[in-house]
Short mmCIF file of the C-alpha atoms (twelve columns), coordinates in Angstrom:
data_MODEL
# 
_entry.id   MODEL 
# 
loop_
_atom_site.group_PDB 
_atom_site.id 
_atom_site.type_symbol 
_atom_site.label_atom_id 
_atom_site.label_alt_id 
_atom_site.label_comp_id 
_atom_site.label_asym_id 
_atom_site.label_seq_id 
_atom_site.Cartn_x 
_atom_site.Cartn_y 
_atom_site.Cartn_z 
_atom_site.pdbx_PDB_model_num 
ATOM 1   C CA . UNK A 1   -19.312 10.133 -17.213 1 
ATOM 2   C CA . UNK A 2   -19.476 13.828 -15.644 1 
ATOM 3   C CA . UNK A 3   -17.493 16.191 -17.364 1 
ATOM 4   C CA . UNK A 4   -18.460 19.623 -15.092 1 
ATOM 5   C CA . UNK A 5   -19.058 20.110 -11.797 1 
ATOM 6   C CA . UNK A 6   -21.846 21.898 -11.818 1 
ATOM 7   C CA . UNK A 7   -23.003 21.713 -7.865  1 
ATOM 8   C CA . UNK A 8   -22.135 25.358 -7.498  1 
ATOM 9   C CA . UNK A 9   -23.546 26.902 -10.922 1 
ATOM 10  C CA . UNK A 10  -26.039 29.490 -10.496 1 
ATOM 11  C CA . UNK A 11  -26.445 30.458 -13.829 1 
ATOM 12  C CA . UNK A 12  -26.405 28.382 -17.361 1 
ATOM 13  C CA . UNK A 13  -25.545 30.673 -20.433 1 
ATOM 14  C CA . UNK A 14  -26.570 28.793 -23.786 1 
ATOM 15  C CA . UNK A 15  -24.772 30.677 -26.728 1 
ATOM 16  C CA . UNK A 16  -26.768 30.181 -30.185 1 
ATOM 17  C CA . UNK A 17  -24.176 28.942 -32.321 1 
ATOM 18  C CA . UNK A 18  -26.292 28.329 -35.318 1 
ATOM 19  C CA . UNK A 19  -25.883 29.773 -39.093 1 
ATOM 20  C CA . UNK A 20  -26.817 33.200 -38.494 1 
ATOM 21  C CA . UNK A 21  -25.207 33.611 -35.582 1 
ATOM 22  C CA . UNK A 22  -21.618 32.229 -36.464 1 
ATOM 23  C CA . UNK A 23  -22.284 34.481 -39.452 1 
ATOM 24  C CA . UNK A 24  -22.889 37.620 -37.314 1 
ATOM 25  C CA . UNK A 25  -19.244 36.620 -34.559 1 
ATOM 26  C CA . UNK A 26  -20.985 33.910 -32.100 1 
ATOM 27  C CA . UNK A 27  -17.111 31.955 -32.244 1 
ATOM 28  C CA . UNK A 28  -16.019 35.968 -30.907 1 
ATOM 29  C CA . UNK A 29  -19.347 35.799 -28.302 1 
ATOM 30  C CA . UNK A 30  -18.660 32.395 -27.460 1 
ATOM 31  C CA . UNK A 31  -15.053 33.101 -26.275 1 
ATOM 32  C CA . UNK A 32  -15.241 36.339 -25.009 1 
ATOM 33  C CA . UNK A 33  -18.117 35.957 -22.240 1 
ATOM 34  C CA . UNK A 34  -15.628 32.436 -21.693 1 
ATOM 35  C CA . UNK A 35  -12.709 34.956 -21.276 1 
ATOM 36  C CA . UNK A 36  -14.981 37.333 -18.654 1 
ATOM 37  C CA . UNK A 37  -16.150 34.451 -16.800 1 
ATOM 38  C CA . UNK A 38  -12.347 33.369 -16.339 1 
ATOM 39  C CA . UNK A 39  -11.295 36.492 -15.253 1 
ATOM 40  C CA . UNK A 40  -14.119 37.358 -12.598 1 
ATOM 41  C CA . UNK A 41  -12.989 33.707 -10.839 1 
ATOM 42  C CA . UNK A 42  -16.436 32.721 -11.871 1 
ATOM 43  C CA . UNK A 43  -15.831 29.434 -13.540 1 
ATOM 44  C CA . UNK A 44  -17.897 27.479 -10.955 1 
ATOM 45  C CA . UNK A 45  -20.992 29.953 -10.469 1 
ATOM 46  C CA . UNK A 46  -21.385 30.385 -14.228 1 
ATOM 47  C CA . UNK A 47  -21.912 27.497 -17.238 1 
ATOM 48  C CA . UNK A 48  -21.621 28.236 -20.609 1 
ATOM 49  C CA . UNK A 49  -23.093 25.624 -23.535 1 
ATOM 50  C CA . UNK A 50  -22.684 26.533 -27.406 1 
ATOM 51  C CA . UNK A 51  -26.194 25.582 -28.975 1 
ATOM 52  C CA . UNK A 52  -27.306 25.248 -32.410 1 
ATOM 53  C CA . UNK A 53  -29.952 27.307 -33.716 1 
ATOM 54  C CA . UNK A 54  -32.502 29.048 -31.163 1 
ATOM 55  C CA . UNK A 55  -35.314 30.473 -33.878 1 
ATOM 56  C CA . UNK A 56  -34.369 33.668 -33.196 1 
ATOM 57  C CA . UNK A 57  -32.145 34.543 -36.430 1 
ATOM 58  C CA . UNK A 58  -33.362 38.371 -36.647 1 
ATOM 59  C CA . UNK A 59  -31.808 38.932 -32.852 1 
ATOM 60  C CA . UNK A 60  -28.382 37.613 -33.706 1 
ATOM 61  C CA . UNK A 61  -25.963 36.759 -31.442 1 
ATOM 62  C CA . UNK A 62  -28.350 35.289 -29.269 1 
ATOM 63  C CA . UNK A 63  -27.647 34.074 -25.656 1 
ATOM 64  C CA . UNK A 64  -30.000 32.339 -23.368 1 
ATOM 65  C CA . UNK A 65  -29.515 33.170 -19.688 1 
ATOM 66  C CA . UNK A 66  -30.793 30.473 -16.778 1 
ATOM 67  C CA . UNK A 67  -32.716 29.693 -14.599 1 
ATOM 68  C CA . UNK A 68  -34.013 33.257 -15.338 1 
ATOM 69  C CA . UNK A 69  -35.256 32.321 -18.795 1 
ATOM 70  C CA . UNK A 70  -33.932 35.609 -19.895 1 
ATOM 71  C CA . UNK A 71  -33.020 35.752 -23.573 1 
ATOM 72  C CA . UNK A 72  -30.747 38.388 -24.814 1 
ATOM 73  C CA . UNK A 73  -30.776 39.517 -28.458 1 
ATOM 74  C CA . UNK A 74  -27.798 41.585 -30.657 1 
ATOM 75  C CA . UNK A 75  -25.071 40.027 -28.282 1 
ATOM 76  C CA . UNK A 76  -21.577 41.214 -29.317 1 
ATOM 77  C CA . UNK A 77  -18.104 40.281 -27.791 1 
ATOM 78  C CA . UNK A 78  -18.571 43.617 -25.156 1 
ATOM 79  C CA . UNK A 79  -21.905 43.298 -24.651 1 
ATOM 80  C CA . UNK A 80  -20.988 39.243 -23.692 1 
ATOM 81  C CA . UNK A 81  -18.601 40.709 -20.870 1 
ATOM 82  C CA . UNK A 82  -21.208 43.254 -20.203 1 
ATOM 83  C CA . UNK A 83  -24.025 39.936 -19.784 1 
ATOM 84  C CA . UNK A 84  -21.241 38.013 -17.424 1 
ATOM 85  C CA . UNK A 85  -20.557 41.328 -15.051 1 
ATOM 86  C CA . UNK A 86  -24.607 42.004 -14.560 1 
ATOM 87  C CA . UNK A 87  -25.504 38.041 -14.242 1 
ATOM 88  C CA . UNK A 88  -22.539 37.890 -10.884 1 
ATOM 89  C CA . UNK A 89  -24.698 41.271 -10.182 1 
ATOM 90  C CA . UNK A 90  -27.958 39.736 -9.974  1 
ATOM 91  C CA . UNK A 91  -28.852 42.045 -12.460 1 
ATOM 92  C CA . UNK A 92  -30.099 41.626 -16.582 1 
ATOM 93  C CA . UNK A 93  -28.438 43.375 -19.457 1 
ATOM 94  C CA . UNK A 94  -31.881 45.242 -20.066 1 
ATOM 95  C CA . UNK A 95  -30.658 46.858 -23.161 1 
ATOM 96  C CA . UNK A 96  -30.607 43.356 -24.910 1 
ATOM 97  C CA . UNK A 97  -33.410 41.723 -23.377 1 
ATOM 98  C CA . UNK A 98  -36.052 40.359 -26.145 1 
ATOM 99  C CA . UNK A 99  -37.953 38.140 -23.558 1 
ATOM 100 C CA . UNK A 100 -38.221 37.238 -20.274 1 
ATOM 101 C CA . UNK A 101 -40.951 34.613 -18.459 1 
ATOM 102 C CA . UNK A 102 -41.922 37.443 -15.996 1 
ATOM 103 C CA . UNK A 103 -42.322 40.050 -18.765 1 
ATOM 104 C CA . UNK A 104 -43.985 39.854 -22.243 1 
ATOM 105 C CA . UNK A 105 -42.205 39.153 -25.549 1 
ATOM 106 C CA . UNK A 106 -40.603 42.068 -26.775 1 
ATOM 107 C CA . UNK A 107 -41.400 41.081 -30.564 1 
ATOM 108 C CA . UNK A 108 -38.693 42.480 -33.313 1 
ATOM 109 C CA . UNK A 109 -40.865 42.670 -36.008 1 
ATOM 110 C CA . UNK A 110 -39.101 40.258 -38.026 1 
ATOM 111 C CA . UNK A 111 -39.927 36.155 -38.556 1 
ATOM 112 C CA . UNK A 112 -38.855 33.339 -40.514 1 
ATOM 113 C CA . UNK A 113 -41.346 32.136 -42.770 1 
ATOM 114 C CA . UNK A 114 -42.663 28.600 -42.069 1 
ATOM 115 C CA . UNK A 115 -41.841 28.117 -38.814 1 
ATOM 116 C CA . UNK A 116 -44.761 30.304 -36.634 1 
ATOM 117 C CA . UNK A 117 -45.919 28.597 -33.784 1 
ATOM 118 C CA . UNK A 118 -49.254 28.470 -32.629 1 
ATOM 119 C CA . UNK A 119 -50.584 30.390 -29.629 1 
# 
């Protein structure tokens, strides 16, 4: 069964809701780029999905941003309206970008032990 439409969505928004970031306001981030999307009539252009942990702890509130593959680090209820506006823009939130697949990863300096991947 089909719960969303999604034949107009031109952008998927997947919202780290794992430890950290519920820790750090991801139920605020969740709901406020939610409350943006609702009030810029965007509701069919723009998808939102609550995740569980991404593997980005250190960048907390993390939000995911396709088909761009953009993901955005440090995410806070403004900066979540902030991420809506620019996405409707055609345009990235470059102050919170930590990687995107045209660009290099911006690394953070910070890793969890145990889980590095190989390159």
């Amino acid at each position: 069964m089909t719960t969303w439409n999604l034949e107009h969505a031109q952008c998927h928004f997947l919202i780290c809701n794992g430890g950290t970031c519920l820790k750090l306001g991801a139920d605020e981030v969740t709901e406020s780029i939610r409350e943006e999307i609702k009030n810029q009539n965007a509701d069919a252009l723009i998808h939102t999905s609550r995740t569980q942990c991404n593997g980005r702890c250190s960048d907390a509130c993390v939000v995911i941003a396709y088909p761009e593959g953009v993901w955005y680090k440090d995410i806070d209820p403004q900066s979540g309206k902030d991420l809506v506006q620019r996405h409707l823009e055609g345009k990235l939130l470059e102050s919170q970008v930590v990687y995107h697949y045209n660009q290099k990863f911006v690394p953070t300096g910070i890793s969890v032990k145990g889980i590095e991947k190989n390159t």
